[in-house]
C-alpha positions in Angstrom: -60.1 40.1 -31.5 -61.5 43.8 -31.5 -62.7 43.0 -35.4 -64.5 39.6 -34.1 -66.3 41.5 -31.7 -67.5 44.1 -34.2 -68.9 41.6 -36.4 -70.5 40.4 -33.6 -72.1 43.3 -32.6 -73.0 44.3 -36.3 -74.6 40.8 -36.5 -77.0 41.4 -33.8 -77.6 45.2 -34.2 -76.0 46.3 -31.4 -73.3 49.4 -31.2 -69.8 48.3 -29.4 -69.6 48.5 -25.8 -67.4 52.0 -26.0 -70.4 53.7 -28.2 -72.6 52.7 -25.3 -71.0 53.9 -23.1 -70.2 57.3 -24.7 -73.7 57.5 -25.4 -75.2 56.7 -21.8 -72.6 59.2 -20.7 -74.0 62.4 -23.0 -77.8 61.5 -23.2 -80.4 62.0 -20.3 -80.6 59.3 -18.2 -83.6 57.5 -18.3 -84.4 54.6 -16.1 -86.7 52.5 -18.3 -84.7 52.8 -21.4 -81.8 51.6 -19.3 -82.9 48.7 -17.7 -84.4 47.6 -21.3 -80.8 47.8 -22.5 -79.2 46.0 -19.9 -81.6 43.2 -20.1 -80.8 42.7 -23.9 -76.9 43.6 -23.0 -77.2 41.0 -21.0 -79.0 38.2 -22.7 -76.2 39.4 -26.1 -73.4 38.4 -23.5 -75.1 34.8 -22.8 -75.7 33.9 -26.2 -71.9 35.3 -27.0 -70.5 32.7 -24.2 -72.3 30.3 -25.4 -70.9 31.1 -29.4 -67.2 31.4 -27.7 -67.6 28.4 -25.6 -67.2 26.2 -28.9 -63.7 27.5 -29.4 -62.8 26.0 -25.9 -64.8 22.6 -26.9 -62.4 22.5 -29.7 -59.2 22.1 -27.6 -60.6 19.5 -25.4 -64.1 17.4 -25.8 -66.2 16.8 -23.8 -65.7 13.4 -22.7 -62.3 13.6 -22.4 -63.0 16.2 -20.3 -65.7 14.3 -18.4 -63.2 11.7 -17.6 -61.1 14.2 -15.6 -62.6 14.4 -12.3 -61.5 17.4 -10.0 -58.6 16.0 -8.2 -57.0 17.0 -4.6 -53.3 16.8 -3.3 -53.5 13.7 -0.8 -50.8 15.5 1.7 -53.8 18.8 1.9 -56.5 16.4 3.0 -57.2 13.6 5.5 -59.7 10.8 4.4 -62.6 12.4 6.0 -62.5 15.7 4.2 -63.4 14.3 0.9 -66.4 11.9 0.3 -67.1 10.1 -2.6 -69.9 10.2 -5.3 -72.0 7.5 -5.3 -71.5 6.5 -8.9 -68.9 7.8 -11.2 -71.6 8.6 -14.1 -72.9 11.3 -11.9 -69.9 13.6 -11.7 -70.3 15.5 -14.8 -67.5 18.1 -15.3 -68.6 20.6 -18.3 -65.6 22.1 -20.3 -64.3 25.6 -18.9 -66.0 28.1 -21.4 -63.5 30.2 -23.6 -62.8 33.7 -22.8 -61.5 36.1 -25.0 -59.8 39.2 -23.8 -58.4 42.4 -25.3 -56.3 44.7 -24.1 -58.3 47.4 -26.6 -61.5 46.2 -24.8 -61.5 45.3 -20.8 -65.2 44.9 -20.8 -65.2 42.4 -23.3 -65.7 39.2 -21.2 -69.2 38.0 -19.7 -70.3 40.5 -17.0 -71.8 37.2 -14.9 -69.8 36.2 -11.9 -66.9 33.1 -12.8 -66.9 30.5 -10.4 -63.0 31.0 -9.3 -62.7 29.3 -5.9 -62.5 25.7 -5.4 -65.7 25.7 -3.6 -68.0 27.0 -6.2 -65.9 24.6 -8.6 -67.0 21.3 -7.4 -70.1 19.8 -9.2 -73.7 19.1 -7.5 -73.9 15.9 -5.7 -70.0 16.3 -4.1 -69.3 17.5 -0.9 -67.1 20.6 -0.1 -63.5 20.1 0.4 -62.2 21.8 3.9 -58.6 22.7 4.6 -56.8 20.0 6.1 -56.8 20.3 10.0 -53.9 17.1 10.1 -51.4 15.7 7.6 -52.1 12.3 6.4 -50.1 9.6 8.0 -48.8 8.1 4.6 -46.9 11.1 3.2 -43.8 11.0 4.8 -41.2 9.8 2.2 -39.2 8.6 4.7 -35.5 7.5 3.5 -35.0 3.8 2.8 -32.9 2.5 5.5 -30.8 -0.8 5.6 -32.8 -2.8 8.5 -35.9 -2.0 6.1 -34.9 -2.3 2.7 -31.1 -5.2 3.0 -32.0 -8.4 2.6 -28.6 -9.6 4.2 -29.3 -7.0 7.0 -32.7 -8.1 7.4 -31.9 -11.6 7.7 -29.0 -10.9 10.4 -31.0 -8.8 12.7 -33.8 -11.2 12.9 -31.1 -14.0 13.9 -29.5 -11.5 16.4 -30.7 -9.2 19.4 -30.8 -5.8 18.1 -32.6 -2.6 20.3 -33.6 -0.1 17.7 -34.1 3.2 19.5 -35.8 6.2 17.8 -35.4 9.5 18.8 -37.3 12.5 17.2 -40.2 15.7 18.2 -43.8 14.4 17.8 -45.1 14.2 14.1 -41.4 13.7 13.1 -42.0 9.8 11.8 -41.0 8.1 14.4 -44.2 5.9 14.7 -44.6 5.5 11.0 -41.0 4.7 11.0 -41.6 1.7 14.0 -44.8 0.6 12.0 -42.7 -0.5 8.8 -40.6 -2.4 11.0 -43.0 -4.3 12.5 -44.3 -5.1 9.1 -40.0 -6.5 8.3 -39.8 -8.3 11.3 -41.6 -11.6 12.5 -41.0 -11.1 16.3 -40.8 -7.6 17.6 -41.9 -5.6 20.9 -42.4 -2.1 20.6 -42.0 -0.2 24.3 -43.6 3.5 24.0 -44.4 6.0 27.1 -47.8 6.4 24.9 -49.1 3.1 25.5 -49.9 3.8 29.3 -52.2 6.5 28.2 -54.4 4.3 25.8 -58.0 3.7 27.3 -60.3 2.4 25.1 -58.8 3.5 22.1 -58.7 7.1 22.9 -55.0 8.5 24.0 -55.5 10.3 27.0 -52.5 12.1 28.5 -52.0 12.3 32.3 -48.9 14.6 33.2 -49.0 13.2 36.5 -48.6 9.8 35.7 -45.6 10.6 33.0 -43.3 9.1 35.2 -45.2 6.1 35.9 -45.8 5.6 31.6 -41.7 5.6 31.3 -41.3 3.2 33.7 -43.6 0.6 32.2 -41.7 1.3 29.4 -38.7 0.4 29.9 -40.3 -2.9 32.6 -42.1 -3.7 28.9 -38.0 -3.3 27.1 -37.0 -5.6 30.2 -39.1 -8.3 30.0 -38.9 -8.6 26.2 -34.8 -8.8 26.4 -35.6 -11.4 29.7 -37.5 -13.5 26.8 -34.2 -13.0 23.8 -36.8 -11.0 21.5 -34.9 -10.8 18.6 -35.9 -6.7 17.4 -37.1 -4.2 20.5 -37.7 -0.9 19.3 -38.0 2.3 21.7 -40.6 4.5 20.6 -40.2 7.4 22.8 -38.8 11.2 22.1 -35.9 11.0 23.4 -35.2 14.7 22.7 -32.1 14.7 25.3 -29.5 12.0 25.3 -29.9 11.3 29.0 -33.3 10.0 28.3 -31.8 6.5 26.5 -29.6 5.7 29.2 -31.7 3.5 30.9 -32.3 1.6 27.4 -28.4 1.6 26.7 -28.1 -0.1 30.0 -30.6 -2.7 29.4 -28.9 -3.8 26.2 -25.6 -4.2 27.3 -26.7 -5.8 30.2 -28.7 -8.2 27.8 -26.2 -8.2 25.2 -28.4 -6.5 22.6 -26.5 -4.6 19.4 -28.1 -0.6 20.5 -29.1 1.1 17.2 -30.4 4.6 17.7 -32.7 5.7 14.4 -32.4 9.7 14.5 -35.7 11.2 12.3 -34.3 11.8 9.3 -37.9 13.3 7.9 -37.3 17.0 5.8 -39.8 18.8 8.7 -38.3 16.7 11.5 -37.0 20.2 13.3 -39.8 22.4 11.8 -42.5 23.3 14.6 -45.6 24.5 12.3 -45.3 21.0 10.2 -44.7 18.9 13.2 -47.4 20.8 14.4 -50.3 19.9 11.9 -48.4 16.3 11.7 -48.0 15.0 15.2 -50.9 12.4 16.1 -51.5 13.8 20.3 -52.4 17.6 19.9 -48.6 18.9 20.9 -49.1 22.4 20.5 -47.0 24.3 18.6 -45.3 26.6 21.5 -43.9 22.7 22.9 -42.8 22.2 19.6 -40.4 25.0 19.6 -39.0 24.5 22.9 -38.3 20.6 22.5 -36.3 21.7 19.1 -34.5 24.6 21.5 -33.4 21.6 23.4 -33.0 18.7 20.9 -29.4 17.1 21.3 -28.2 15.1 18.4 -26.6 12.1 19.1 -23.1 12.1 19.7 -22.0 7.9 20.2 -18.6 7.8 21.6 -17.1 5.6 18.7 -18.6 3.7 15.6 -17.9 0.2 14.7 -18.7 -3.1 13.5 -20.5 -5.3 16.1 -21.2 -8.9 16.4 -23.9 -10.6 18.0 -23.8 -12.7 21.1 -23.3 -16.1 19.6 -20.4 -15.0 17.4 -18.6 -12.9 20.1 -18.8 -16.4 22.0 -17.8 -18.1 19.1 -14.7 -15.9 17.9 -13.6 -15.4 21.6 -13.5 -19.8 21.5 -11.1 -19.7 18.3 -9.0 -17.3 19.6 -8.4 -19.1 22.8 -7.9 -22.2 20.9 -5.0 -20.8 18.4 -3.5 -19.5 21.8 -3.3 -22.5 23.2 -1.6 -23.8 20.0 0.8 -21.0 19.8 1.6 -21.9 23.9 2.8 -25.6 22.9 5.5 -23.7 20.7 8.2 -24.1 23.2 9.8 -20.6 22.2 6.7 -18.7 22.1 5.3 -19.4 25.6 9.5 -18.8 26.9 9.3 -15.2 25.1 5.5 -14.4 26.2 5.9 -15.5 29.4 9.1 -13.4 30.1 8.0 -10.2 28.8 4.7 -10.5 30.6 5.9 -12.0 33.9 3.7 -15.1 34.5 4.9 -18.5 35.6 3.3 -21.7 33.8 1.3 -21.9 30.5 -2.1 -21.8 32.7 -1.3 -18.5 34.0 -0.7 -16.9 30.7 -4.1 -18.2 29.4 -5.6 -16.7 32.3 -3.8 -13.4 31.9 -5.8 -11.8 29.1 -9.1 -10.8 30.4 -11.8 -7.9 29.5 -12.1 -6.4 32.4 -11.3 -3.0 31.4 -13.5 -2.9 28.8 -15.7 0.4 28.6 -18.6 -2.1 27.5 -18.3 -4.8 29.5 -16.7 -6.8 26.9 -18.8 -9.5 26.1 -19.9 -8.2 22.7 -16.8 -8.1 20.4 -16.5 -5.0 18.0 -13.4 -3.8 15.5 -13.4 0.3 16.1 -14.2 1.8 12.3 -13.7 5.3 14.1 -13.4 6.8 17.7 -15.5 10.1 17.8 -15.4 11.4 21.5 -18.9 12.7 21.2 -18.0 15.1 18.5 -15.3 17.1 20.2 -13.8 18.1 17.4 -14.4 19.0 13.7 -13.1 15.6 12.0 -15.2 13.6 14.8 -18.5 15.6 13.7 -18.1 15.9 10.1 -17.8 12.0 10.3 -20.9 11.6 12.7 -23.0 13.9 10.0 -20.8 11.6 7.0 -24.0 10.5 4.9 -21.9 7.4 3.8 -22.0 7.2 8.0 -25.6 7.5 8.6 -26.7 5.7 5.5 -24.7 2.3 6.8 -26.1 2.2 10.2 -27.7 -0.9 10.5 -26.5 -2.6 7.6 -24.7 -5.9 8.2 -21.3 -6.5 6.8 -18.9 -9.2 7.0 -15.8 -9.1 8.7 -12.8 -11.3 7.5 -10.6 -12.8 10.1 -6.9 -13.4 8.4 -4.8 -13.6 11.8 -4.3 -13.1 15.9 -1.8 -10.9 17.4 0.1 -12.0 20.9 2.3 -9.2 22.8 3.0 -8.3 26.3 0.1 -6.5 26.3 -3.1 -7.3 24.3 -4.3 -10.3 22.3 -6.4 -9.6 19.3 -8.1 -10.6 16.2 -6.2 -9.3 12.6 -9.1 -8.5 10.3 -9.0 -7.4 6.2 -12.1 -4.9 5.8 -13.5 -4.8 2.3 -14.0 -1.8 -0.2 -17.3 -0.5 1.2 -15.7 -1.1 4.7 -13.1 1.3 3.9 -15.6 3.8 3.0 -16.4 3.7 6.8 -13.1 3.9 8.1 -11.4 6.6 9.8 -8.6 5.3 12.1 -5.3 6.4 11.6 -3.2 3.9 10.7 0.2 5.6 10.8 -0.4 7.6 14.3 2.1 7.4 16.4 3.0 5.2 19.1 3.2 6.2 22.5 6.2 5.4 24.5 4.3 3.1 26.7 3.8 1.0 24.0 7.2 1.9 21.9 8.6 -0.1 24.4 6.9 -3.0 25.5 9.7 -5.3 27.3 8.5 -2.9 30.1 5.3 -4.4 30.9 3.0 -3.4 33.7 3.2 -5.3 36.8 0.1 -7.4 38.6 -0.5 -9.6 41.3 -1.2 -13.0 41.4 -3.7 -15.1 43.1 -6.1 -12.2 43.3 -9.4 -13.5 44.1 -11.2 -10.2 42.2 -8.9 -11.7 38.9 -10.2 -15.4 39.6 -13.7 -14.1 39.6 -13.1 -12.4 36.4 -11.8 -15.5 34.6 -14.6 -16.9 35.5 -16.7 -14.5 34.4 -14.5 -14.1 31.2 -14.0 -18.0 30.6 -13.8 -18.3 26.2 -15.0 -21.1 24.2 -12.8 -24.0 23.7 -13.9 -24.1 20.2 -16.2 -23.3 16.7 -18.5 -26.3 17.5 -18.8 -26.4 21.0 -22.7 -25.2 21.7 -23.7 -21.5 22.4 -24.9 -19.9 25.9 -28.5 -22.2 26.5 -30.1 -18.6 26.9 -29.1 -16.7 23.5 -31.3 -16.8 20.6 -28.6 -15.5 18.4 -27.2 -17.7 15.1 -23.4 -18.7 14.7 -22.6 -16.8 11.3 -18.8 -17.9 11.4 -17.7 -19.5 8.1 -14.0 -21.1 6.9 -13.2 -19.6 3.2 -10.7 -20.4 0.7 -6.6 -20.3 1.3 -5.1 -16.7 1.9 -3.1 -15.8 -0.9 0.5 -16.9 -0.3 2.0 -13.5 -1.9 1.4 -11.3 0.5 0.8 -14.4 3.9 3.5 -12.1 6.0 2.5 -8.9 5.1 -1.6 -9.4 4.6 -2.4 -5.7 5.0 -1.1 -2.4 4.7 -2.2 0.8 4.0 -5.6 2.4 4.6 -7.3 -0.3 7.4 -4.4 -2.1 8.2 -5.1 -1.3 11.6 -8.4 -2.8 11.9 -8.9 -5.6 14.9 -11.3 -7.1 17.6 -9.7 -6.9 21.0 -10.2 -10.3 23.0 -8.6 -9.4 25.9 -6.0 -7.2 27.9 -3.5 -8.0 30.1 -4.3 -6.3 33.6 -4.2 -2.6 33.6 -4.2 -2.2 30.0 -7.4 -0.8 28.3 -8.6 -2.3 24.5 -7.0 0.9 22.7 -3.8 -0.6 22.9 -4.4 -3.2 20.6 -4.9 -0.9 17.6 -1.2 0.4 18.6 0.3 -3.4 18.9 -1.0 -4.1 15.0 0.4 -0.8 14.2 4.0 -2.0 15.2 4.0 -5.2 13.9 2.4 -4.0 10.2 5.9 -1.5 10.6 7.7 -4.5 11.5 6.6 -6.5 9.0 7.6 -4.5 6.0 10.9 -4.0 7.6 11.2 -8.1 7.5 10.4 -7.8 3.8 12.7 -5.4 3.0 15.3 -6.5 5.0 18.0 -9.6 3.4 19.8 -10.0 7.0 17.0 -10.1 9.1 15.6 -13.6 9.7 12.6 -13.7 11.3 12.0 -16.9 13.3 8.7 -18.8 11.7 7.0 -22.0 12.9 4.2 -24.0 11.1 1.2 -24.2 13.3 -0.2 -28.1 12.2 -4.3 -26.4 13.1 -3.6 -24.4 9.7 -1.6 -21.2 10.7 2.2 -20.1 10.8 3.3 -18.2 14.0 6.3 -15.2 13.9 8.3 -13.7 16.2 9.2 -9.7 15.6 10.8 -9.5 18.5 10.1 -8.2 22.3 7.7 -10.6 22.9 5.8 -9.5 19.8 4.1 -12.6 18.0 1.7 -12.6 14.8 -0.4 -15.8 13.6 -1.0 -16.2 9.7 -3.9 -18.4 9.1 -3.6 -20.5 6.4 -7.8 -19.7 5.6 -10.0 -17.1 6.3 -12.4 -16.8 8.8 -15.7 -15.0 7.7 -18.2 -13.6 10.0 -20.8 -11.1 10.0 -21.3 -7.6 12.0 -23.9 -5.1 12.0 -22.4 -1.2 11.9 -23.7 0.8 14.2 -22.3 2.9 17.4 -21.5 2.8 20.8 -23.4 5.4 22.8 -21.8 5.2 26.2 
């Protein structure tokens, strides 16, 4: 370039900037002289930008360059920063003049002031763009989620009772996050703290009255369960897990499936984002405390639920299959004896859910029991992406048999690929003696009036098409499929998930976990029937479809001769 700017120079009869400048440094100085030759310096360096100014037309002209207006990131600005021109032909954007530079001459570009700052930048007629003061509320990228993005899990919620709960700092999504779902969901009621201090519009926070906004709250949660609202969701904080008891209560006394939506946001636990983000003015010093003192949630086992109609439903088949296995002369002799009950009535009666941690009356097969994260393996599979990615998402969950023993009475299930991906039961632990050896069953008294008020209370359907509960809103989803395959009728499952089930009831005394140990021993039994050419194993052909065995020590399995499909949603129990 140093030869370009020579010619130049030569051109208009003017010595390079260095002679100049050697020369103003040995003659006198004399002020007129001086300001003569900076004014023609000076007009030489306009005419030369305008000269160089072609070279930059040449890379880009000048309407394509007209048709780039000046453009701002969307996540710096809100809406009201930025206001538009009136007509698009008046925003004029002239090229960025060409600058040539040399290392052999630093003073070789226009001695006028550049316009470098965004401000100076924008043409006449726009207005000035400030730094953003708040995030947009659109920006948040939040993770697609099954109950927003499954058809099948869309479809089953909003034929269920589900209570969505969000917990997460202000600014962390949690609103944006309740928003979408209101736009999935035909009938929702969203319960928030926040609503109580909306006058007029205008949020006005009263800390004196916090009390008061979480009661109405959860009176809001109430009366919407009161009225079988399909989807409630809980838009509160919820920073410490004490803080959803109340809403936990609520749905199992209302039979609703609890699903607790953790922020999942990149700056959920970052206090300067969630600063500039959060909608109420929390101020950042709040912010940091309330992520001192977030507690993650830590459910006490994850699982795949049903909903109220088909915990009614499945609970009506398996009473009726037990009452066909009870006119098999030798089953109801063996049952009976091992569990000590007189008359077939009394062993129908004898199974009840009365020790059920949940009250029973929402049936659920156990994918993994996490004690709140007591240990390593129960926390590395509560942070299991595969985990929090499912929850929510409805799956189905095939029914192949029922298990009878002294003890427990349960539903036989065959979980599917992605089911397995969930599961973390072990299906080889050991048995404990108390159930190694079950001709020892508990004893229990009879004719107790607290048992007779549980039957009550615990009373099954008699059958798939007898009517649901008059008050539940929830859909039947329970489906026959085709024949079990034949090959493997006595030994349907093995293996990874062999152990899966759905307790539907206990015999006094004897808590729901003991039904994941019954399967256990009869999946070890029946491999030692198939491998066995002595053994015989007494068998009886159910005419309802089914084939009943005997293992041994009051130990009975029933093979249906179809499947039973019916559908679940994964999520947790939370205690």
């Amino acid at each position: 370039m140093s030869w370009l700017w020579r010619c130049w120079c030569y051109c208009c009869g003017t010595k390079p900037e260095e002679e100049e400048d050697q020369e103003e440094i040995c003659s006198p100085v004399n002020s007129n002289s001086s300001h003569v030759a900076d004014s023609e310096s000076s007009q030489n360096l306009e005419d030369m930008g305008k000269v160089f100014s072609r070279f930059g037309q040449s890379r880009e002209s000048e309407d394509q360059a007209a048709s780039k207006p000046l453009t701002v990131d969307a996540e710096e600005v809100t809406p009201n920063d930025v206001v538009a021109p009136q007509s698009t032909a008046s925003v004029v954007h002239p090229p960025t003049p060409f600058v040539p530079s040399s290392p052999h001459y630093p003073l070789a570009t226009p001695r006028s002031p550049l316009r470098r700052n965004l401000e100076d930048a924008i043409t006449p007629g726009s207005s000035p763009v400030k730094p953003p003061e708040k995030r947009m509320k659109g920006d948040l990228q939040y993770p697609e989620i099954p109950i927003l993005c499954d058809d099948p899990s869309i479809d089953y919620i909003q034929q269920s009772k589900v209570m969505l709960i969000m917990k997460g700092l202000p600014g962390s999504g949690k609103s944006y996050l309740a928003d979408r779902i209101c736009q999935v969901y035909q009938n929702v009621v969203v319960c928030s703290a926040d609503k109580y201090f909306m006058q007029d519009g205008e949020y006005k926070f009263d800390r004196e009255k916090l009390k008061e906004a979480h009661e109405n709250s959860q009176q809001t949660a109430r009366e919407a369960a009161e009225r079988n609202t399909p989807v409630i969701i809980i838009d509160n904080t919820n920073v410490r897990n004490w803080e959803m008891t109340a809403y936990l209560e609520l749905a199992r006394d209302f039979l609703y499936t609890p699903l607790v939506l953790e922020a999942q946001t990149p700056w959920a636990f970052d206090p300067q984002e969630l600063t500039l983000r959060n909608k109420h003015g929390v101020p950042k010093e709040i912010l940091v405390q309330k992520v001192k003192s977030y507690q993650p949630v830590q459910p006490l086992y994850y699982g795949w639920f049903l909903n109220e109609a088909d915990s009614w439903g499945l609970c009506g088949i398996a009473k009726s299959w037990l009452q066909a296995a009870v006119n098999v002369e030798q089953f109801y002799k063996d049952l009976s004896h091992h569990m000590n009950v007189v008359g077939p009535e009394e062993l129908l009666r004898t199974y009840s859910r009365q020790t059920y941690r949940d009250g029973g009356r929402i049936l659920h097969c156990t994918a993994n029991f996490t004690a709140r994260g007591k240990d390593e393996s129960s926390r590395e599979y509560i942070n299991n992406p595969i985990v929090k990615s499912a929850m929510g998402k409805c799956f189905p969950l095939h029914v192949i048999g029922f298990i009878f023993t002294p003890r427990t009475f349960g539903v036989r299930l065959r979980l599917t690929v992605n089911q397995l991906d969930l599961w973390s039961q072990d299906d080889t632990e050991t048995i404990p003696s108390f159930i190694s050896h079950p001709h020892e069953p508990k004893k229990h008294k009879r004719n107790d009036p607290a048992e007779k008020k549980t039957d009550k209370e615990n009373d099954l359907r008699p059958s798939l098409h007898s009517p649901t509960p008059q008050h539940s809103s929830c859909t039947v989803t329970i489906t026959q499929l085709n024949s079990l395959s034949q090959a493997y009728q006595f030994h349907p499952t093995s293996g990874k998930g062999s152990r899966a089930h759905i307790t539907i009831g206990c015999a006094p005394g004897v808590k729901p976990v003991t039904t994941g140990f019954d399967l256990i021993n009869i999946v070890r039994r029946e491999k030692e029937a198939q491998s066995s050419l002595t053994d015989v194993i007494e068998t009886f052909t159910l005419q309802e479809g089914g084939t009943l065995r005997n293992y041994g020590e009051g130990i009975w399995a029933l093979y249906l001769d179809k499947e039973l499909q019916i559908s679940s949603i994964f999520s947790a129990y939370y205690g």
